[in-house]
Structures are given as structure tokens and as C-alpha cells.
Backbone as JSON, one array per atom type, in Angstrom:
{
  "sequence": "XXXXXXXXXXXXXXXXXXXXXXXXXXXXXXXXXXXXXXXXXXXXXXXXXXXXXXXXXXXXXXXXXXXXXXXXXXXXXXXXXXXXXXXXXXXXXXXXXXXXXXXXXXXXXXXXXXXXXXXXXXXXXXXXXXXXXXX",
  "N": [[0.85, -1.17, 0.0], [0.75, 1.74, -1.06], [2.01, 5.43, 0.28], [0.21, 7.96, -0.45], [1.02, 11.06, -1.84], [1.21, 14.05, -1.82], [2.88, 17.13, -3.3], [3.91, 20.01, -2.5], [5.65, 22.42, -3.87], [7.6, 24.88, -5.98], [9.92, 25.06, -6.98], [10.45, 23.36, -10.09], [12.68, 21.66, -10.34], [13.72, 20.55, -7.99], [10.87, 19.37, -6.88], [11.05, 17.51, -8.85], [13.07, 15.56, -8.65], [12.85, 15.24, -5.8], [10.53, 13.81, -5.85], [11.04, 11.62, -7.45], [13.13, 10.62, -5.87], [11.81, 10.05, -3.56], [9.38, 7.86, -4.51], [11.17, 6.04, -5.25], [12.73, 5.24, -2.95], [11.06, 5.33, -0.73], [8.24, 4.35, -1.22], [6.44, 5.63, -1.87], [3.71, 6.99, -3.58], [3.23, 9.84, -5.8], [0.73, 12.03, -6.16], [-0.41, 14.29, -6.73], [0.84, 17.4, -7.59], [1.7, 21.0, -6.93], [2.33, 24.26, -7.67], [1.81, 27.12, -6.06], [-0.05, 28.35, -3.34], [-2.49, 28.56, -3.45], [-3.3, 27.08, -5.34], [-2.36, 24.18, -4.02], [-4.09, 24.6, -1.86], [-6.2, 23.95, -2.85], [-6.97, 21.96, -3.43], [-5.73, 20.01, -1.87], [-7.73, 20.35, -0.16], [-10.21, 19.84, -1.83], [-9.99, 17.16, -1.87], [-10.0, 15.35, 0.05], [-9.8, 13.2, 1.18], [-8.27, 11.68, -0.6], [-5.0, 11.84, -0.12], [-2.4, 10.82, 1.9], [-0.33, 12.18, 2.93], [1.15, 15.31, 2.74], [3.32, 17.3, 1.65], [4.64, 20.88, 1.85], [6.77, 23.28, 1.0], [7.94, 26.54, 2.03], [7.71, 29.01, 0.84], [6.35, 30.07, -2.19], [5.7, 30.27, -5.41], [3.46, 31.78, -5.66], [2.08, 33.03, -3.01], [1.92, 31.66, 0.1], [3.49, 28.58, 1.98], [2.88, 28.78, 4.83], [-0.11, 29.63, 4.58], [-1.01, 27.38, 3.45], [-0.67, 25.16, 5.23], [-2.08, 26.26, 7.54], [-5.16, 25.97, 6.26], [-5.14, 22.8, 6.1], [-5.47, 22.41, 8.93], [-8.14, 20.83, 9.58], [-7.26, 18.38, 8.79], [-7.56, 14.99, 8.47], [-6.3, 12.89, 11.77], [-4.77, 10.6, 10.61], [-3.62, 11.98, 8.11], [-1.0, 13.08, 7.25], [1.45, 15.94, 7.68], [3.89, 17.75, 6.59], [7.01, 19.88, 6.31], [8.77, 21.39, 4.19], [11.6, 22.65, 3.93], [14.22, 25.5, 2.79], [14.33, 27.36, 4.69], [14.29, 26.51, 7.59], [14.25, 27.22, 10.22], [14.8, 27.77, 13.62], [12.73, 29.16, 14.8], [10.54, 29.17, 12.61], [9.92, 26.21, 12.92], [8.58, 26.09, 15.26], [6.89, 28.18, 14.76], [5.0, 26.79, 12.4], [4.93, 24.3, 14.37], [3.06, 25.55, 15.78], [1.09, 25.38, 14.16], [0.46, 22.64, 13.86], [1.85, 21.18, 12.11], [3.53, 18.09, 11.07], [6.5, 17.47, 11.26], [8.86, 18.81, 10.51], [11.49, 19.48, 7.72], [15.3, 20.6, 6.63], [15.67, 21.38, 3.92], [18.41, 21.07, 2.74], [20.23, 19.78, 4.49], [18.52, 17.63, 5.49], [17.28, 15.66, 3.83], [17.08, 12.72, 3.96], [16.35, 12.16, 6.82], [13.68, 12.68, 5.94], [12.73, 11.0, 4.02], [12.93, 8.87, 5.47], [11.07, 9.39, 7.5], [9.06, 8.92, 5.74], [8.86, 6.52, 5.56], [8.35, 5.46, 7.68], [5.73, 6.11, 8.01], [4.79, 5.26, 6.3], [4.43, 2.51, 6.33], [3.24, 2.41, 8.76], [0.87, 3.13, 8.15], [-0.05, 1.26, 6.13], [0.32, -1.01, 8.37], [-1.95, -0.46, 9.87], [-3.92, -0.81, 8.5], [-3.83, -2.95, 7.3], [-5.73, -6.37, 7.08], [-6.36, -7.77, 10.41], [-5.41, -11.12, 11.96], [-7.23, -13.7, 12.44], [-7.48, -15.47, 15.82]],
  "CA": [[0.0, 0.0, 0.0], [2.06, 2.8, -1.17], [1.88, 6.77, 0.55], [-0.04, 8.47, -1.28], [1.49, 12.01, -1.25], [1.19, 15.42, -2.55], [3.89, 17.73, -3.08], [3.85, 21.74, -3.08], [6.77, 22.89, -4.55], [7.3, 25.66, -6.79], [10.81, 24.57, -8.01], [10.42, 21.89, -10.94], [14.05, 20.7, -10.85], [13.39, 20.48, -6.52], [10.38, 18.86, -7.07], [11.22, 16.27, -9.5], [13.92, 15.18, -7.71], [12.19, 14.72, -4.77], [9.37, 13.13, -6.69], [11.93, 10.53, -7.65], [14.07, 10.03, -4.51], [10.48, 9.03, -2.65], [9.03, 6.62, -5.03], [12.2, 4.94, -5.17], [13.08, 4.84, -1.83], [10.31, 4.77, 0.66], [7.2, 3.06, -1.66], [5.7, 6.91, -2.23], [3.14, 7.72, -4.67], [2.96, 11.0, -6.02], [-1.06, 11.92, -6.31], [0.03, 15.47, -7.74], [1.53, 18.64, -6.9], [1.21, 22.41, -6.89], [3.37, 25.79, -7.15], [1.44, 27.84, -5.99], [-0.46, 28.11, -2.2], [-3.82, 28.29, -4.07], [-3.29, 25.58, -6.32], [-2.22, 23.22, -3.15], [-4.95, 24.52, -1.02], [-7.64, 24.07, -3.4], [-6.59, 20.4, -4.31], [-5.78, 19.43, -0.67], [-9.32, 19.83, 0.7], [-11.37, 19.3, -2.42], [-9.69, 15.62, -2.31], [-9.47, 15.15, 1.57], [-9.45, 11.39, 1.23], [-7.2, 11.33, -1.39], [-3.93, 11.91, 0.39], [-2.1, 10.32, 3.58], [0.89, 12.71, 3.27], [1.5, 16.79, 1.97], [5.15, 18.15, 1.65], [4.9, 21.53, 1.98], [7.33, 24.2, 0.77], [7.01, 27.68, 2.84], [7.98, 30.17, -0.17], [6.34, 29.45, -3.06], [5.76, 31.01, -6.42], [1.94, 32.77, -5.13], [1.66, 32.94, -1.56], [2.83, 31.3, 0.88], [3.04, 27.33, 2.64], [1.97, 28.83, 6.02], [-1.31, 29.35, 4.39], [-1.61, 25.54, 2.68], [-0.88, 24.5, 6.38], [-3.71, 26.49, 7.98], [-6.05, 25.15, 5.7], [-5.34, 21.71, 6.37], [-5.61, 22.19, 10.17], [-8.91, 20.38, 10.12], [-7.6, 16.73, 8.45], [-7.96, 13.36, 9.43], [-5.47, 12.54, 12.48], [-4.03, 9.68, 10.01], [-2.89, 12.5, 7.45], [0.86, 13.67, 8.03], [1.8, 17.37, 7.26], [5.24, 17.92, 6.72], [7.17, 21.4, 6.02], [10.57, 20.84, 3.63], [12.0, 24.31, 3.31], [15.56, 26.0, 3.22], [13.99, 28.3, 5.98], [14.03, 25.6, 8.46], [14.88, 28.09, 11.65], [14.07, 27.5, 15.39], [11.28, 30.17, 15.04], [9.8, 28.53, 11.53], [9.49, 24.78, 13.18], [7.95, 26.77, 15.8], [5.63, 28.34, 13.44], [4.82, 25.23, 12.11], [4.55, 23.39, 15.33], [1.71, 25.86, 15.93], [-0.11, 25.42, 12.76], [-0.28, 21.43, 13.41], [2.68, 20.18, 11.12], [3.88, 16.52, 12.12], [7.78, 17.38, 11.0], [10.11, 20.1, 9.48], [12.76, 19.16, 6.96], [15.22, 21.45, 6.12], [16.19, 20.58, 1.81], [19.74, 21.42, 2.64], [20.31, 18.26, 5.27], [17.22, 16.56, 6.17], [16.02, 15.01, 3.14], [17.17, 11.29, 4.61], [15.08, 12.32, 7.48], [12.15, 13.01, 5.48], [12.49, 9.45, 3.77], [12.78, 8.13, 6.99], [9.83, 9.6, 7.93], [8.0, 8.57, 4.66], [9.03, 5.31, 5.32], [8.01, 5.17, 9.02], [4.33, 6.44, 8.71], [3.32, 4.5, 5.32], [4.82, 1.49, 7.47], [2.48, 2.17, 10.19], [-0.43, 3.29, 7.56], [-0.27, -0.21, 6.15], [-0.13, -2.19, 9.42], [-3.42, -0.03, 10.36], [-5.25, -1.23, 7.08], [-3.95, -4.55, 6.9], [-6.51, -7.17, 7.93], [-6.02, -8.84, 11.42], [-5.17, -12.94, 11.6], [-8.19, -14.41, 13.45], [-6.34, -16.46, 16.62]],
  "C": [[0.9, 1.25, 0.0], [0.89, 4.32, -0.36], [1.31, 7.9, -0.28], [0.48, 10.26, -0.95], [1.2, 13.2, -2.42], [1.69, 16.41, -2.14], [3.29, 19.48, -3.68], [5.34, 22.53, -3.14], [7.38, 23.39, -5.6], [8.8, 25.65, -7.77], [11.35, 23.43, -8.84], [11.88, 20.97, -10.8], [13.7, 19.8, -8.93], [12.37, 19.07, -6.5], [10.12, 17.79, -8.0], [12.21, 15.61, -8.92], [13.43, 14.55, -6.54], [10.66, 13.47, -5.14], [10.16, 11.6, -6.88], [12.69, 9.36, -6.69], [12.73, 9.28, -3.69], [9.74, 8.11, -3.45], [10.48, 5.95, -4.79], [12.77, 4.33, -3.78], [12.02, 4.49, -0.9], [9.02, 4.68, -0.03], [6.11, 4.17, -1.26], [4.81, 6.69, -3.99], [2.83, 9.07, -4.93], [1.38, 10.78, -6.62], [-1.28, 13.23, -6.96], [0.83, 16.6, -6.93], [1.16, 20.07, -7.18], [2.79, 23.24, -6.8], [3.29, 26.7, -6.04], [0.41, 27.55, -3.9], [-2.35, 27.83, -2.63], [-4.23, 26.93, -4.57], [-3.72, 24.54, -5.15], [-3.22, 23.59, -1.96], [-6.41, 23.85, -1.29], [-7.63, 22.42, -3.67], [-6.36, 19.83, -2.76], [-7.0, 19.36, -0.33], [-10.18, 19.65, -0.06], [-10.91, 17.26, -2.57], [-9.51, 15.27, -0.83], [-9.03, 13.73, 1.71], [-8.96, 10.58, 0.37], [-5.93, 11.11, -1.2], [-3.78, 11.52, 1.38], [-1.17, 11.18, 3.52], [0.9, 14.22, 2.35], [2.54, 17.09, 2.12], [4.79, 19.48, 1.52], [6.36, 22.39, 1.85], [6.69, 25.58, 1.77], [6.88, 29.14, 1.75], [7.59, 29.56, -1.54], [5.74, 30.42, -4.18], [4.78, 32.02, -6.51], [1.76, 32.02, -4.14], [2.51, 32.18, -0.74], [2.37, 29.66, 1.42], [2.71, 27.37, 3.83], [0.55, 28.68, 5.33], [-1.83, 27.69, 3.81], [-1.82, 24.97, 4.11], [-1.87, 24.95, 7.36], [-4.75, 25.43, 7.09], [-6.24, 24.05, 5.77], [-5.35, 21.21, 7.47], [-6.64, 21.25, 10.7], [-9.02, 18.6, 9.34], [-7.32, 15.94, 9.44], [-6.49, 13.72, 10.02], [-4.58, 11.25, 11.59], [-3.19, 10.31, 8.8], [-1.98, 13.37, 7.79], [0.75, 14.99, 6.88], [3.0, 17.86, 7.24], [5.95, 19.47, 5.91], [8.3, 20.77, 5.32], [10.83, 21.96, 2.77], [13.48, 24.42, 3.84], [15.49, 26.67, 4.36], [13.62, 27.57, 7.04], [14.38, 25.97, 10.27], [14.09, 27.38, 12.72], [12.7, 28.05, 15.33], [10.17, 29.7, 13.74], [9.4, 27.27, 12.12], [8.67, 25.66, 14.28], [6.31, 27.41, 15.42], [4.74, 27.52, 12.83], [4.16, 24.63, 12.91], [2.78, 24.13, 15.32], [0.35, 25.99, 15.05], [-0.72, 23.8, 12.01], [0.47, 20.51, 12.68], [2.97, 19.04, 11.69], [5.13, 17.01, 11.94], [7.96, 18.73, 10.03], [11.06, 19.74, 9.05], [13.5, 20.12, 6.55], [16.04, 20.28, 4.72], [17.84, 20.4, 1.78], [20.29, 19.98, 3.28], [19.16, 17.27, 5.69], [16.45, 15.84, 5.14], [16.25, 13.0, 3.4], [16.38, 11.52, 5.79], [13.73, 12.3, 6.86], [11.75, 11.29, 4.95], [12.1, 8.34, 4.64], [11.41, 8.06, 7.61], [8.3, 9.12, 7.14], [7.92, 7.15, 4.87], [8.43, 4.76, 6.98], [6.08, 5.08, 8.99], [3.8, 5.98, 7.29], [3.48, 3.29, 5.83], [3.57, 0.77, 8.39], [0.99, 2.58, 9.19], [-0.77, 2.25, 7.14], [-0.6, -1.17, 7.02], [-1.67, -1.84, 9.57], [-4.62, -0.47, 9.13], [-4.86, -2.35, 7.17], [-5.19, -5.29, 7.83], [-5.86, -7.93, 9.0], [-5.89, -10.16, 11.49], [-6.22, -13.28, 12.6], [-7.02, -15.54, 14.44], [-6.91, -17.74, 16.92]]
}
């Protein structure tokens, strides 16, 4: 059962890359993506039960990824919210924390964290769907 994920990230070379590195490594599906804060707001909650996972960018080509992460303050407890920005400061995870994110990556060192993390919580999204063994 692959991660279904959707990426907001307004730089194509960034975002293909990353697009790449998570299917291949941690058993990601890309479900689509966005530039823009509009784009990825409007596509996050008209599909709510389309996605288990959002990547977030915080600077993005119109507007901003604080606003994508408001907006998705009110999903399911089983969908992960993750921030993966160069602006990865004390006071941004902070920011973040208070707007609900599960994790902050920064792009510069943390993208083996992020895998890690992709690979931890479609892991645990699978066990929770698999059927139980009658005893």
C-alpha cells in the first residue's frame, strides 16, 4: 500500500527530484503537486481522502506554505503534514509546530530524514489497514 502524497513545490528541478528520490526509496506515490499556495490549497481539501501525506514548501511562487498549512488544520489525524523548506529556523518549526505540522525538513540536510519519515508512517499506515489474523 504505497503513501499516497502530494507535493507543493514551486521549483520543478526540486520537485522532481524529490518526486523521484520518494518513489524509489520509501514506496511513495505521487497523487500530484502544486506551485502555488492556491493551487495546493484548493486540491488538498477538495480531495481530503485522497492523500495520507502533503510536503509543503514555505515560499512558493503565489503565496505562501503557512497558508496551505492552515487550511489543512482540520484533516484526518491519520494525514501527516510535513514542512521541507531551506527556511528551516528555530522560530519557523515553531511556526509550524503551531499550525499542526507533524515534522520540518530542512532541503539542505534533512532530506534522509524526510524518507525516513516517509518510510516510518506509510509502514504504520499499512499495518493499520492490513486485515487482522483471526487467533
Amino acid at each position: 500500500m504505497k503513501l499516497r502524497t502530494y507535493i507543493i513545490e514551486d521549483n520543478a528541478t526540486i520537485r522532481e527530484n524529490l518526486i523521484g528520490t520518494l518513489e524509489e526509496l520509501a514506496d511513495v506515490q505521487t497523487v500530484g503537486s502544486a506551485e502555488t499556495e492556491e493551487e495546493g490549497t484548493t486540491w488538498l481539501t477538495a480531495h481530503a481522502s485522497q492523500w495520507d501525506l502533503a510536503i509543503v514548501d514555505l515560499f512558493l511562487r503565489q503565496g505562501s506554505g503557512l497558508g496551505v498549512l492552515a487550511a489543512c488544520a482540520g484533516r484526518s489525524s491519520q494525514q501527516k503534514l510535513v514542512v521541507l523548506s531551506n527556511y528551516a529556523t528555530p522560530d519557523v518549526r515553531v511556526r509550524c509546530a503551531q499550525l499542526g505540522v507533524d515534522a520540518v525538513f530542512d532541503k539542505s540536510n534533512e532530506i534522509d530524514a524526510l524518507v525516513d519519515f516517509c518510510i516510518v508512517h506509510g509502514t504504520r499506515r499499512a499495518s493499520a489497514g492490513a486485515p487482522s489474523a483471526a487467533p
